[in-house]
C-alpha positions as CSV (number, residue, x, y, z in Angstrom):
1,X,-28.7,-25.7,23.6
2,X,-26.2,-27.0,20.3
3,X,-22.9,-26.7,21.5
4,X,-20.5,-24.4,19.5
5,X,-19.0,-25.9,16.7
6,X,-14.9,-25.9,16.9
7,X,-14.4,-27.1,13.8
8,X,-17.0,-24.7,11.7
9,X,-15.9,-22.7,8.4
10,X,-15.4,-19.5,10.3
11,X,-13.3,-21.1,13.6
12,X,-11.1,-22.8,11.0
13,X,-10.8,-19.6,8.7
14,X,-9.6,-17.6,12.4
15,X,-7.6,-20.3,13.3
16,X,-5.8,-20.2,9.2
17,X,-5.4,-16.7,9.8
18,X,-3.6,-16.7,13.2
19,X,-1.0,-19.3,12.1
20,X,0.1,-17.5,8.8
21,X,0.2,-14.5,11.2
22,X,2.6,-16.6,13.3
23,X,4.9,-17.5,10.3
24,X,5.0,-14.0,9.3
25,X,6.4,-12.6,12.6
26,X,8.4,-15.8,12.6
27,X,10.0,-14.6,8.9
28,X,10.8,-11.4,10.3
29,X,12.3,-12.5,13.4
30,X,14.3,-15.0,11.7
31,X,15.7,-12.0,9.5
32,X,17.0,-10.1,13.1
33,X,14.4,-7.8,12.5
34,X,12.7,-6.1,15.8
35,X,9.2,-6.5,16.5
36,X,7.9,-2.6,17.7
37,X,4.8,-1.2,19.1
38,X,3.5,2.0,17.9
39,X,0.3,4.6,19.1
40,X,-2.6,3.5,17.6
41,X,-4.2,7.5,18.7
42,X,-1.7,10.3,17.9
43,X,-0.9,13.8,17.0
44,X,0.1,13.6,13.7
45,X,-1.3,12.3,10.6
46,X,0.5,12.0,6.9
47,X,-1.6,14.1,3.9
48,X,-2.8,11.7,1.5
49,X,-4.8,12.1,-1.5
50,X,-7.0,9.3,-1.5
51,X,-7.2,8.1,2.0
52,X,-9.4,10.2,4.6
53,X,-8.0,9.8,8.4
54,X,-10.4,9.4,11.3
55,X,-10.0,12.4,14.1
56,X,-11.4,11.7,17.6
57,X,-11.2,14.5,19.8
58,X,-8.6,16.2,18.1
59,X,-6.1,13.2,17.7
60,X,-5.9,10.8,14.7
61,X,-6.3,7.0,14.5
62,X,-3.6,6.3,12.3
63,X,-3.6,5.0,8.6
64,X,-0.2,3.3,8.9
65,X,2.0,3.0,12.1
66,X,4.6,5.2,9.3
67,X,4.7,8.2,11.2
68,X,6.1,6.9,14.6
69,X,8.4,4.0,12.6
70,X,10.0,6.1,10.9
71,X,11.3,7.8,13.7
72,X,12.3,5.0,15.4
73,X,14.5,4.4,12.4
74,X,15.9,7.7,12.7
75,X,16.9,7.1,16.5
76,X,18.9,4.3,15.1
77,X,17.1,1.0,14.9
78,X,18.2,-0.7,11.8
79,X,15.0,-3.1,10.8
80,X,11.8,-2.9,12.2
81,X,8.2,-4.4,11.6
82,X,4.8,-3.9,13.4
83,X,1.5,-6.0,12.7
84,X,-1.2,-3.2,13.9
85,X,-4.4,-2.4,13.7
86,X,-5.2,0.7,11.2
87,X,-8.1,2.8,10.5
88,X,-9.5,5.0,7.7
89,X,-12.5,6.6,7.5
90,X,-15.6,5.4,4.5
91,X,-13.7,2.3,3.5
92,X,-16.5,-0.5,3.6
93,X,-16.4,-3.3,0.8
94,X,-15.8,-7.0,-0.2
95,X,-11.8,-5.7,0.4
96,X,-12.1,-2.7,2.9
97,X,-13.1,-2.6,6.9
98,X,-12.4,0.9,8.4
99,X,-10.7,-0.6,11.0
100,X,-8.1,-3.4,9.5
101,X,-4.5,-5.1,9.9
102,X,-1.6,-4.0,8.1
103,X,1.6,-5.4,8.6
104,X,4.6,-2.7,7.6
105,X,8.4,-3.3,7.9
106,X,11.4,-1.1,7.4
107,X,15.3,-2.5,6.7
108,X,17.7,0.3,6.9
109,X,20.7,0.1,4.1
110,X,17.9,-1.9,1.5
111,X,17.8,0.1,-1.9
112,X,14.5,-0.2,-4.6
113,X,15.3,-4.1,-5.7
114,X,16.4,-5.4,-2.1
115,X,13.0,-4.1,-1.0
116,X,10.9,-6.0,-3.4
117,X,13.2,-9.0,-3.5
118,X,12.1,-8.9,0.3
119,X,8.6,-8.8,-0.3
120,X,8.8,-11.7,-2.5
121,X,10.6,-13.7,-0.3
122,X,8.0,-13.1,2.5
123,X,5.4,-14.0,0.0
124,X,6.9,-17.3,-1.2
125,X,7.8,-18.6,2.7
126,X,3.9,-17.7,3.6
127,X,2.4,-19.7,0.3
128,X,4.8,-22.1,0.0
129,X,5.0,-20.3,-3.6
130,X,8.3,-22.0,-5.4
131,X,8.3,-20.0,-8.4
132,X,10.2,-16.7,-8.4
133,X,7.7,-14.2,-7.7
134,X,7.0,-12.2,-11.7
135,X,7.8,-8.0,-11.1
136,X,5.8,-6.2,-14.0
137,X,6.7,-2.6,-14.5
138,X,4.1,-0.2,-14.6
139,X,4.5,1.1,-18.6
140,X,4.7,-2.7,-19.2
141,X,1.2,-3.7,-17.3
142,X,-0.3,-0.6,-19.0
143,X,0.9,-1.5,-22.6
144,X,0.3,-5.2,-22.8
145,X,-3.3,-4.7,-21.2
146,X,-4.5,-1.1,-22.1
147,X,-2.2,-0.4,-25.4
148,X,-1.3,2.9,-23.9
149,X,1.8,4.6,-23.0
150,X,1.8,5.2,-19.0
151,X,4.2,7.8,-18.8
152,X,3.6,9.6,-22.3
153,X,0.0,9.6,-23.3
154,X,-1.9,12.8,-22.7
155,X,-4.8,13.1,-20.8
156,X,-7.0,13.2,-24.4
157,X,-5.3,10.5,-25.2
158,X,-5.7,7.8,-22.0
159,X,-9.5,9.1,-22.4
160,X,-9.8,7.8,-25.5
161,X,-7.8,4.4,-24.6
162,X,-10.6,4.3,-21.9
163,X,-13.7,5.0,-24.0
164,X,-12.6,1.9,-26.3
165,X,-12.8,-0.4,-23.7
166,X,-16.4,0.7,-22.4
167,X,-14.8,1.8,-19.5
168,X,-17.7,3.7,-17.3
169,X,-16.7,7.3,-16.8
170,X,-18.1,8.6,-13.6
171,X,-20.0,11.9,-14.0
172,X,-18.1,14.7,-12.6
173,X,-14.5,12.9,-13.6
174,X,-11.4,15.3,-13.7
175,X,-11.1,14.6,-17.2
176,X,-7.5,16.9,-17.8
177,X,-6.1,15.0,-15.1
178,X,-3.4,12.3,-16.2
179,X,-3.1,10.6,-13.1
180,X,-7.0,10.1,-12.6
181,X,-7.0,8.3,-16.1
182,X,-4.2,5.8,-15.1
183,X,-5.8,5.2,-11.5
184,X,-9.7,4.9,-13.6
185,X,-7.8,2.4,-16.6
186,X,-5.7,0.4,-13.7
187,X,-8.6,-0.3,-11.5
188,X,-10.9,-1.5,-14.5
189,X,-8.7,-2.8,-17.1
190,X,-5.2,-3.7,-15.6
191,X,-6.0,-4.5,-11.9
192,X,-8.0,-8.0,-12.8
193,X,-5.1,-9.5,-14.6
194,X,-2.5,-9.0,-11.7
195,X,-1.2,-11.9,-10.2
196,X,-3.2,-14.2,-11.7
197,X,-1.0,-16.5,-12.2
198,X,0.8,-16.3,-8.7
199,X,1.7,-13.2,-6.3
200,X,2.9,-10.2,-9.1
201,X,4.8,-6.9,-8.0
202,X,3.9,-4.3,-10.4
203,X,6.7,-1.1,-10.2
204,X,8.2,1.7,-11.3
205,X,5.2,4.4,-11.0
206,X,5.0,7.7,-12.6
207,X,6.9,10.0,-10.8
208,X,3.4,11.9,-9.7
209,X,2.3,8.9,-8.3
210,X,5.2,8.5,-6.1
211,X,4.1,9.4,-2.8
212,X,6.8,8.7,-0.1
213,X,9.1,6.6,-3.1
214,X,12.4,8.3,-4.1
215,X,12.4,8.6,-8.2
216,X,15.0,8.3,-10.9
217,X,15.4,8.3,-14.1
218,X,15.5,5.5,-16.4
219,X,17.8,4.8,-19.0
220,X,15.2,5.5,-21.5
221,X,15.3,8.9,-20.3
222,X,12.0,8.3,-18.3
223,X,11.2,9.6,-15.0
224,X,9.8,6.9,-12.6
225,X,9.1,6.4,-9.0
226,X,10.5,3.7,-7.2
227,X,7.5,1.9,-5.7
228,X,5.9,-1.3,-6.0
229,X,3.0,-3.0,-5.1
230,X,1.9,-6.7,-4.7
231,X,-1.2,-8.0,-6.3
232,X,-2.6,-11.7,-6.4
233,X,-6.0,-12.6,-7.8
234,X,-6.7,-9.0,-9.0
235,X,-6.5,-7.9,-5.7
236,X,-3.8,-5.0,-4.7
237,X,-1.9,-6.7,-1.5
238,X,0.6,-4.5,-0.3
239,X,2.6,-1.0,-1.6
240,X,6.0,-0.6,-0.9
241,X,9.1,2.2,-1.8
242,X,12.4,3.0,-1.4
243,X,11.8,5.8,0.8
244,X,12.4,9.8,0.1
245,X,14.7,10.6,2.8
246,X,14.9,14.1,1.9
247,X,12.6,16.8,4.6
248,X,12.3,19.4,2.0
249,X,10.9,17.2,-0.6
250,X,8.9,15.4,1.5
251,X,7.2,18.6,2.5
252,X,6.9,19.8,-0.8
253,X,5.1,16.7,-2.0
254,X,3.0,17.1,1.9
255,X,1.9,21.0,0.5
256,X,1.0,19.6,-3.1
257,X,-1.2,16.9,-1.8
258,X,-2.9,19.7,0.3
259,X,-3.6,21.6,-2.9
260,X,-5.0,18.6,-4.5
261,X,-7.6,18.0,-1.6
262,X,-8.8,21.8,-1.2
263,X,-9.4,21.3,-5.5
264,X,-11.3,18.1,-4.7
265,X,-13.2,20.6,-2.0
266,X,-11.7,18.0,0.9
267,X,-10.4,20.0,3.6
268,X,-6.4,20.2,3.9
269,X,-4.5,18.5,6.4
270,X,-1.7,19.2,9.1
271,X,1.9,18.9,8.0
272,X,3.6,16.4,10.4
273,X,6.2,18.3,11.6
274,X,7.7,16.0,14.2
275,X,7.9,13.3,11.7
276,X,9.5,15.9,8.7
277,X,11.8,16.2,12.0
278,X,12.7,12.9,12.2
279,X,14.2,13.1,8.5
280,X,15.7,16.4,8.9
281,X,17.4,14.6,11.5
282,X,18.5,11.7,9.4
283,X,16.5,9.0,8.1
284,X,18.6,6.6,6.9
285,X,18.5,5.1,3.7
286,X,16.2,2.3,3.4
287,X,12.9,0.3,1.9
288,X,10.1,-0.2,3.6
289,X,6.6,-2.1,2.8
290,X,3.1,-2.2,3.8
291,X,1.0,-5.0,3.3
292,X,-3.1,-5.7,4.0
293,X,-2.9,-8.8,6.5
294,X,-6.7,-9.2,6.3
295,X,-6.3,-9.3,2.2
296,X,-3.7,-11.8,2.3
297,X,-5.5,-13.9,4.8
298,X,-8.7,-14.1,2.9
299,X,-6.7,-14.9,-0.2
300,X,-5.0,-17.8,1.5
301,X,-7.9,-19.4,3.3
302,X,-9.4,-19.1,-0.2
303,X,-12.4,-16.6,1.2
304,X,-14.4,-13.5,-1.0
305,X,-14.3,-11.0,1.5
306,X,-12.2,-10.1,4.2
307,X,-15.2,-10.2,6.3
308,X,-15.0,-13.9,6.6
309,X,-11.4,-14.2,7.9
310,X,-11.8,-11.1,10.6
311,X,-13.2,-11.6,14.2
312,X,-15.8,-8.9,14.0
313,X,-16.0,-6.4,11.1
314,X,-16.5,-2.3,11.8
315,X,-20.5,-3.1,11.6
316,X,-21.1,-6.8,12.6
């Protein structure tokens, strides 16, 4: 019988993996930030428009440890982060396990550019990157790679931007939707050029694509969200905000997502009333990040897939 092999490609792409997943809790702690631990199985789930939760008898495996963090925050505890495992349901790919590691931190009193000058920090200490990490803003990425106008163009007029670039059109595509054109135009056009030369933050999202980000206005009289996300290599790394702390908003924007999946015929889903609570109560002020461990790992250890820097994979 061959004995096993300590030193093959996948022992030493595990072993790569657990030691940047040592520096990373290592970063944090070194920031007097509190390491937490959060239900994986709960009562509660957030809406979201394009990610579908898992239910198992009646409770949900959770997307993001959000929900519960948040409260925490609101009970007083002034910077948290979690590495946990996450789950959601039909994501299978080169980048996507249903079951996965996300990494998500919140630092109470951090405003829209302390949270990404965060991120980059964290990404520069685990890459040894020396170069100041590049922030793109969204109507920037979408002009110098698409020559459209991200927070102007019409639906008709994004369609055409798409059609001149041979972008395939998918059959049944919401075609008066704006936000569907910039998701279609991002993935196929602006998405590959991301972070190509080192670790990009792209920001400043249309305010309909804000989700949990507070939004402003510009002084160009534009209306943006403040989010930001981290791509390297094309591939979309980690999605941060500078959180809405405001209940009634927050379950406005919950009910509208509900709309948008009973037009999509996907059934609605619970408003999470303990966590709206938790803000009704007082969230703070504050930014908080998620990032895809298994994403950043592959990148790292120089891998295709995440498959080859996970233990075991939802089917192997």
């Amino acid at each position: 019988m061959t004995a096993p092999d300590s030193h093959s490609p996948r022992v030493e792409r595990l072993r790569a993996r657990a030691t940047l997943l040592a520096r990373l809790r290592q970063f944090f702690i070194d920031r007097d930030f509190v390491e937490v631990e959060t239900p994986l199985l709960g009562d509660e789930v957030i809406p979201e428009l394009h990610i579908e939760p898992i239910a198992i008898n009646g409770r949900w495996l959770q997307a993001s440890p959000e929900l519960h963090m948040k409260r925490l925050l609101a009970e007083g505890m002034p910077a948290i982060f979690q590495a946990s495992r996450c789950f959601r349901r039909g994501e299978r790919g080169r980048l996507h396990n249903p079951e996965f590691t996300m990494v998500e931190w919140y630092r109470v009193g951090d405003d829209f550019q302390q949270g990404m000058a965060l991120l980059a920090e964290l990404v520069q200490t685990l890459l040894g990157e020396r170069a100041p990490i590049r922030q793109t803003t969204y109507a920037t990425a979408f002009a110098e790679h698409a020559g459209v106008d991200a927070h102007r163009d019409s639906a008709e007029e994004l369609e055409a931007a798409a059609r001149r670039r041979l972008i395939a059109i998918p059959a049944e595509f919401p075609k008066n939707d704006r936000d569907e054109w910039l998701y279609l135009i991002l993935a196929a056009v602006i998405e590959p050029q991301l972070g190509s030369d080192g670790p990009e933050i792209l920001c400043e999202y249309p305010t309909t694509q804000a989700a949990l980000a507070k939004t402003r206005t510009t002084d160009a009289g534009i209306e943006i969200a403040e989010r930001f996300e981290l791509y390297w290599r094309g591939v979309e790394l980690a999605n941060g905000y500078h959180e809405l702390t405001d209940a009634a908003a927050l379950r406005e924007r919950f009910v509208e997502v509900n709309r948008q999946r009973a037009a999509d015929g996907r059934p609605a889903l619970p408003l999470p009333e303990k966590f709206l609570a938790a803000h009704q109560l007082g969230l703070p002020p504050c930014s908080g990040c998620a990032l895809g461990f298994d994403r950043l790992a592959m990148l790292a250890c120089g891998a295709t897939s995440i498959d080859d820097v996970m233990a075991f994979t939802w089917d192997g």
